[in-house]
C-alpha positions in Angstrom: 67.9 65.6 11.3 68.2 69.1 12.6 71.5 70.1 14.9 69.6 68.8 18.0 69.4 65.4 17.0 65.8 65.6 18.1 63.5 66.8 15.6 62.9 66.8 12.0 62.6 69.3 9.5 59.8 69.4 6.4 59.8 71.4 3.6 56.9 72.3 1.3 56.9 74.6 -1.6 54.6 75.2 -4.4 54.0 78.6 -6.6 56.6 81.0 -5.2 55.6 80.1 -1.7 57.5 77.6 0.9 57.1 76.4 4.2 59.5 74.8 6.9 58.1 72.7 10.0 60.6 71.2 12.8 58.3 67.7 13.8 59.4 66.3 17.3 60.7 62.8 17.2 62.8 61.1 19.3 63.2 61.4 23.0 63.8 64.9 24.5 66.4 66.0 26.8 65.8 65.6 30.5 65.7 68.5 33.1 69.3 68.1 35.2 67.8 68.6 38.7 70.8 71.0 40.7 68.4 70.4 43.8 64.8 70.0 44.5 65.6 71.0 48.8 63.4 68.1 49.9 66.7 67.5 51.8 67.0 67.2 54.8 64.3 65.5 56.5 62.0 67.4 59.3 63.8 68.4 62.4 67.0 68.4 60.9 67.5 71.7 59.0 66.7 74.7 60.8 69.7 77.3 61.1 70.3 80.5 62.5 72.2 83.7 64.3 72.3 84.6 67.4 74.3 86.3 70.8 74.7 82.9 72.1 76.2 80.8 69.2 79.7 81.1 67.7 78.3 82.4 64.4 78.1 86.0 66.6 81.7 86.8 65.6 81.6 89.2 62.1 82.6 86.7 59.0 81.5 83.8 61.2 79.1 81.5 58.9 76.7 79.0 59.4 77.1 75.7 58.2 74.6 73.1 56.7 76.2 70.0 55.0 73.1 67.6 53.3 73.3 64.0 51.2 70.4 63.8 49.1 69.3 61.6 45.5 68.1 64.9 44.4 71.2 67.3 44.6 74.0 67.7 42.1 76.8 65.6 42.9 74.8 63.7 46.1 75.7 66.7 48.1 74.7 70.0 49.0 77.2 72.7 51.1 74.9 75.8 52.4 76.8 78.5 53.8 75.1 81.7 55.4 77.3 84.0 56.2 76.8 87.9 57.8 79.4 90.7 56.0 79.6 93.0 59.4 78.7 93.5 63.0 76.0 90.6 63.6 72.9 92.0 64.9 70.7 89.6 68.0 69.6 87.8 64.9 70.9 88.4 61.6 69.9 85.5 59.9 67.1 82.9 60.3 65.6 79.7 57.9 65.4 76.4 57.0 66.7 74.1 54.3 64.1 71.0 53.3 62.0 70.3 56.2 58.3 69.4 55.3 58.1 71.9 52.9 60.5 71.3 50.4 62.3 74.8 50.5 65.5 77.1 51.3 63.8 79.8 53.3 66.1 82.9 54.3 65.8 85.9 56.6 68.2 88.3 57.0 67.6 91.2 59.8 69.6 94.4 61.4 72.4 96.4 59.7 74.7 94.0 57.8 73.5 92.1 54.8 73.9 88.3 54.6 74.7 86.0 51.8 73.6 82.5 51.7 76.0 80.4 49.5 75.0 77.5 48.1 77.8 75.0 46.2 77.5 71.5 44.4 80.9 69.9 44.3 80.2 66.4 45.1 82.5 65.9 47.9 81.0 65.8 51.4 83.1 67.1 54.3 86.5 69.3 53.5 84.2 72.3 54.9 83.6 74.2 58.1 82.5 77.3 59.7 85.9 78.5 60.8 87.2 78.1 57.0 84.3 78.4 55.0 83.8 76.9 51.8 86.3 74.6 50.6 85.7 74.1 47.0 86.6 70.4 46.5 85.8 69.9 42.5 84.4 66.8 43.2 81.5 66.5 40.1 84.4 65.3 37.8 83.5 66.8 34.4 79.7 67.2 35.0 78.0 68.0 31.5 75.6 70.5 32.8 74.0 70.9 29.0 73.1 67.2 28.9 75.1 67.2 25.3 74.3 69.9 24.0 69.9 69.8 24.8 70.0 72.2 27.7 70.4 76.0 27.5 69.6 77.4 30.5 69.6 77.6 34.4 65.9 77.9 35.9 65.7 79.2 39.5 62.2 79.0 41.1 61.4 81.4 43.9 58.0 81.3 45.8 59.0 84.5 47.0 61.9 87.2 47.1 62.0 90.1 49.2 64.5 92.4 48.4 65.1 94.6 51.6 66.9 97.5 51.6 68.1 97.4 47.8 67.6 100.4 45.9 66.8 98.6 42.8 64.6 96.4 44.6 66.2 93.3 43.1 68.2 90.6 44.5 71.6 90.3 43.4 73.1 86.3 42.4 76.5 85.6 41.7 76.7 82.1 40.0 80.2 79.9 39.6 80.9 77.0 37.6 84.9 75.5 38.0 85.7 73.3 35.6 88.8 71.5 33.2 88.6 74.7 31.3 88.6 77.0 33.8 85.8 79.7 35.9 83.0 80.9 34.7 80.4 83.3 35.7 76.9 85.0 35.5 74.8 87.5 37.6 71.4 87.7 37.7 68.8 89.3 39.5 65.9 88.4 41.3 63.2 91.3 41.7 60.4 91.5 44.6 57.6 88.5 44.1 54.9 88.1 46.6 54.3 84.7 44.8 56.2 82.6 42.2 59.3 83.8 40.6 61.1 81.7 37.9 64.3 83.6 36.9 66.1 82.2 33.7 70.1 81.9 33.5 70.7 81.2 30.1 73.8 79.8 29.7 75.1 82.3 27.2 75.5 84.7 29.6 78.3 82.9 31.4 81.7 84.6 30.8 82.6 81.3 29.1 79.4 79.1 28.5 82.0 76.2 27.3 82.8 75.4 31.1 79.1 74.3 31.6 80.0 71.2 29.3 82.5 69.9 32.2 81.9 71.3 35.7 83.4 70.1 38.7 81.6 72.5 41.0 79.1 74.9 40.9 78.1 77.9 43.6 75.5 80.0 43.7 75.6 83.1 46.1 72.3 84.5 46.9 72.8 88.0 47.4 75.9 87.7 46.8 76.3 90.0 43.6 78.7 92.8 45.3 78.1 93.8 49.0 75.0 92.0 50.2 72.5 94.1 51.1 70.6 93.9 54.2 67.3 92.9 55.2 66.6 90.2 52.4 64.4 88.0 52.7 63.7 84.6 49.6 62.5 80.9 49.5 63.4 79.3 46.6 61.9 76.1 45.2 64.6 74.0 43.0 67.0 75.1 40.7 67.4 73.4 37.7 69.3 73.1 34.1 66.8 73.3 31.3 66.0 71.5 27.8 65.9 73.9 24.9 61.9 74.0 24.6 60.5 72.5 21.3 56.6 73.3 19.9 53.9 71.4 21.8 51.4 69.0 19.6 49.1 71.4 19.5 51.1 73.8 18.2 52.7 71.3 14.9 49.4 70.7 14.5 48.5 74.0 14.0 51.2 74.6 11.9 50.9 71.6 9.9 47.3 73.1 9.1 48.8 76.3 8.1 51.1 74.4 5.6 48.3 72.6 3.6 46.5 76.0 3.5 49.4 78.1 2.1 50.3 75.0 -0.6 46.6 74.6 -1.3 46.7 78.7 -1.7 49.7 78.4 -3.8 47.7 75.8 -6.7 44.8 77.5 -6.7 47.3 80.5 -7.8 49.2 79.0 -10.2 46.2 77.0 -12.0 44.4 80.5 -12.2 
């Protein structure tokens, strides 16, 4: 059995020449669904910024707290919060609904972050405060043993404002028994889908990811946010390392009778 525990290696060699094949077998690790956003319900998760709410004070967030089957931990914390001067509307979206989706839009001078964190604990939060990171997920192995190698965040669209680079910048956290780790990524302008890949070796320390107790994501929250950013985004999800399709073992099974089929006729030449 190979290091995985879910494949198996084959060995064929004849003449000089060899060939190795890794067979699936077994059952494959399952995608770790971080959230999915089909929560909350319709008419229940639009937010926003304005002169006549108390999110018009600079620093002053907006808070959406959601339960849900599909979210890390049962329970989701979004935070959109505007770094300056607040303009009539600096931010606008929605969060599940009918569509299934975090949808953001960010307007006027100051850029906006949108914080999103997993820690399994509902309430201990609040607009006044913030984010009150309550490590809640009790040792969560976000590699599924060992199977998973990466973070996959699907955007249906990313729009990013008035960033020179013309990417969106993503600060992600994990918090767990053996400390903080981190990764940045970046999202660049989609029209359509975008499906940007966190692979967990390039987390400061990719060991944390085998026990979290919270994770955060900031969406353009990489350094200062910029302003005018606009994303959905889809799900986010932890990854199996992929192994060949059918099609391909087959493929390469039939290049393995070939080459030791090759390597006979050569030999009894």
């Amino acid at each position: 059995m190979c290091a995985l525990g879910r494949c198996r290696m084959v060995s064929a060699a004849a003449g000089g020449l060899s060939v190795t094949l890794f067979f699936a077998c077994g059952a494959l690790a399952d995608t770790i669904v971080i959230d999915d956003f089909s929560a909350p319900g319709p008419g229940e998760a639009f937010f926003t910024f304005d002169l006549t709410g108390p999110s018009l004070v600079p620093k002053s967030p907006v808070l959406v707290e959601t339960d849900g089957v599909d979210i890390l931990g049962g329970q989701r914390d979004l935070l959109v919060e505007v770094d300056g001067p607040p303009s009539i509307i600096s931010a606008s979206g929605q969060v599940g609904a009918d569509a299934g989706l975090l949808q953001v839009a960010t307007f006027g001078q100051s850029g906006t972050t949108a914080f999103l964190q997993y820690d399994g604990v509902d309430g201990g939060d609040s607009e006044a405060t913030g984010l009150d990171d309550n490590l809640g997920l009790a040792g969560f192995d976000l590699t599924d043993g060992g199977e998973n190698n990466r973070l996959e965040m699907a955007f249906m669209g990313v729009d990013s404002g008035d960033s020179p680079s013309r990417t969106m910048g993503i600060l992600i956290t994990a918090v767990g028994a053996a400390g903080t780790s981190t990764a940045t990524v970046a999202a660049s302008d989609s029209l359509g889908l975008l499906v940007v890949v966190v692979p967990f070796s390039s987390f400061s320390d990719p060991s944390v990811l085998q026990s979290i107790d919270s994770l955060t994501f900031a969406l353009n929250g990489d350094g200062a946010p910029t302003a005018n950013v606009d994303f959905t985004l889809d799900h986010i999800k932890s990854m199996p390392i992929p192994i060949p399709e059918p099609s391909t073992l087959i493929m390469l099974s039939g290049l393995a009778v070939c080459l030791f089929c090759m390597a006979r006729r050569r030999r009894n030449a």
